[in-house]
C-alpha distance (Angstrom), angle and dihedral (degrees) to the residues before:
residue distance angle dihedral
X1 . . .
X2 3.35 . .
X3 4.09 116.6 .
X4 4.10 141.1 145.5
X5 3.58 112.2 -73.6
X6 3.91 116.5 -107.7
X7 3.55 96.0 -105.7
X8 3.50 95.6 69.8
X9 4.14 89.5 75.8
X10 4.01 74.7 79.7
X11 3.49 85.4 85.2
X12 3.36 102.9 50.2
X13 4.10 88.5 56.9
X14 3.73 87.6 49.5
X15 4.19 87.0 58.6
X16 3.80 87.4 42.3
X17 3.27 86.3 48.6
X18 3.54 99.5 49.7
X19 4.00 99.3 30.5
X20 4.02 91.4 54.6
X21 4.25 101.4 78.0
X22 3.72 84.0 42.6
X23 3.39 102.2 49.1
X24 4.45 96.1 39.2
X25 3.58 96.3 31.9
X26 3.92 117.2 116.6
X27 3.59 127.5 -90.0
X28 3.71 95.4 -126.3
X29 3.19 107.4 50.3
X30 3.49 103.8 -118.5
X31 4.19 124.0 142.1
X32 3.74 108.0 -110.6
X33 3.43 101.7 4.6
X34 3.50 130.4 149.1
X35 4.23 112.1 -64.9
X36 4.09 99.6 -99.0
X37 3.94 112.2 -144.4
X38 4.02 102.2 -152.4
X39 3.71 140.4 133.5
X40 3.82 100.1 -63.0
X41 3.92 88.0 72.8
X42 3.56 75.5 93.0
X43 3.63 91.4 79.9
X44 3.87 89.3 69.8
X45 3.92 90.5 70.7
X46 4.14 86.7 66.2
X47 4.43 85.8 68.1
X48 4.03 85.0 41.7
X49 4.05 98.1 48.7
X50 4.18 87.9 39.9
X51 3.87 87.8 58.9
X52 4.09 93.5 38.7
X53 4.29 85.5 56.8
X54 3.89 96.5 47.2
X55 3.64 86.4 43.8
X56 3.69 97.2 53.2
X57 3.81 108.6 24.6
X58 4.05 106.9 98.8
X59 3.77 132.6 124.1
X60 3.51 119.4 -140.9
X61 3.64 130.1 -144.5
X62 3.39 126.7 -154.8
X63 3.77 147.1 146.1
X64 3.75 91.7 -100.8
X65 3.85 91.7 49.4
X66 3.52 153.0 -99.3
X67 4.13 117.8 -19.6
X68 3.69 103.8 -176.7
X69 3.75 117.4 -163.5
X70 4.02 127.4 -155.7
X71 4.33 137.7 -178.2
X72 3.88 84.5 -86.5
X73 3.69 117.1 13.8
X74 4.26 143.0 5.9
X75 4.05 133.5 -131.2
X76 3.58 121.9 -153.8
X77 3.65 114.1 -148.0
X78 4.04 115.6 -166.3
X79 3.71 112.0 -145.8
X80 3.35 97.6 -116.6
X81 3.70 89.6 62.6
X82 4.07 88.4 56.2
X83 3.81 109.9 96.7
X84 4.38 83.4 -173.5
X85 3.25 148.7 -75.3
X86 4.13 132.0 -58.0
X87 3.44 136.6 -159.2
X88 3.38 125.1 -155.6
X89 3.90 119.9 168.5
X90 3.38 99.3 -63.7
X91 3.72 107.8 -23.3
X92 3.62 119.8 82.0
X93 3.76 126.5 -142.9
X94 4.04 140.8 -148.7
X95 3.64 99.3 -146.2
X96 3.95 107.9 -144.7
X97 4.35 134.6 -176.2
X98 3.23 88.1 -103.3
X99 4.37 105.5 30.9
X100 3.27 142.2 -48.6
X101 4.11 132.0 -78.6
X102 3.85 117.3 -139.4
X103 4.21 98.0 -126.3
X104 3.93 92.8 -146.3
X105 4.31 110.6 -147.3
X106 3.67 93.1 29.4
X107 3.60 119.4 119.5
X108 3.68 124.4 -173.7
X109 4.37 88.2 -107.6
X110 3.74 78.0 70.4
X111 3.42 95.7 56.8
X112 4.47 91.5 92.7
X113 4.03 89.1 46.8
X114 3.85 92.6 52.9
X115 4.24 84.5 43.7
X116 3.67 86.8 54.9
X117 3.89 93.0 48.3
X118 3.75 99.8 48.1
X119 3.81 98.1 70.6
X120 4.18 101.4 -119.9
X121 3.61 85.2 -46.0
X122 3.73 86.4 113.9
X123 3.71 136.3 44.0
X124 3.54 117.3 -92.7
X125 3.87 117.0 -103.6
X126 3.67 128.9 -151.2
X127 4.56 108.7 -126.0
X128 4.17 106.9 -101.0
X129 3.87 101.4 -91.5
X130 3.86 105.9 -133.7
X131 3.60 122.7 -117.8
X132 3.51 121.1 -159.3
X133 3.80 121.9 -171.6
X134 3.92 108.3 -104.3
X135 3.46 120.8 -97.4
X136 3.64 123.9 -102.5
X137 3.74 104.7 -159.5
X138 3.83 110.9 122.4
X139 3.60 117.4 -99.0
């Protein structure tokens, strides 16, 4: 299963963070007056929807296929459905007759774990080699 890592919830405390004064602060304007409640508490749901994608965005792999999951819904995509695999930029692609489907979490240094899952049905593909910047202690 491929999903966002936990640390990216930091960004949903950063928009709570930042949405909160806006959405509590008094109509009026004034400094330390009372907490208004008004239509911008609608800017709280922006923290709440943030959380709901990390939560639910994943793709996961398994010898039957593809199930991709979104914010609001999930497609399951059998493998013998999937034409292959596409890779563009950063985003990579199950290619399909009739399109292709965004697999969201998937990076292309997941590319030899999917291979591995799919049974043969994809090309096998080497591990990412690590490179680490060279050292610059004096020798």
């Amino acid at each position: 299963m491929f999903r966002l890592p936990r640390s990216a919830y930091l960004a949903v405390l950063f928009l709570l963070f930042c949405a909160m004064p806006l959405a509590l602060s008094s109509s009026g304007g004034d400094e330390g007056g009372p907490v208004g409640l008004s239509w911008r508490l609608v800017l709280l749901a922006i923290p709440v929807l943030a959380a709901v994608f990390i939560r639910r965005a994943a793709t996961v792999v398994s010898p039957d296929g593809f199930r991709v999951q979104a914010a609001f819904g999930s497609r399951s995509l059998p493998w013998q459905d999937v034409r292959g695999l596409s890779v563009t930029g950063r985003a990579v692609y199950a290619v399909l007759d009739d399109g292709a489907v965004r697999l969201p979490c998937v990076r292309t240094d997941d590319l030899a774990a999917i291979a591995k899952v799919s049974g043969g049905r994809l090309p096998e593909i080497a591990e990412p080699v690590r490179k680490y910047a060279p050292s610059r202690r004096r020798r």
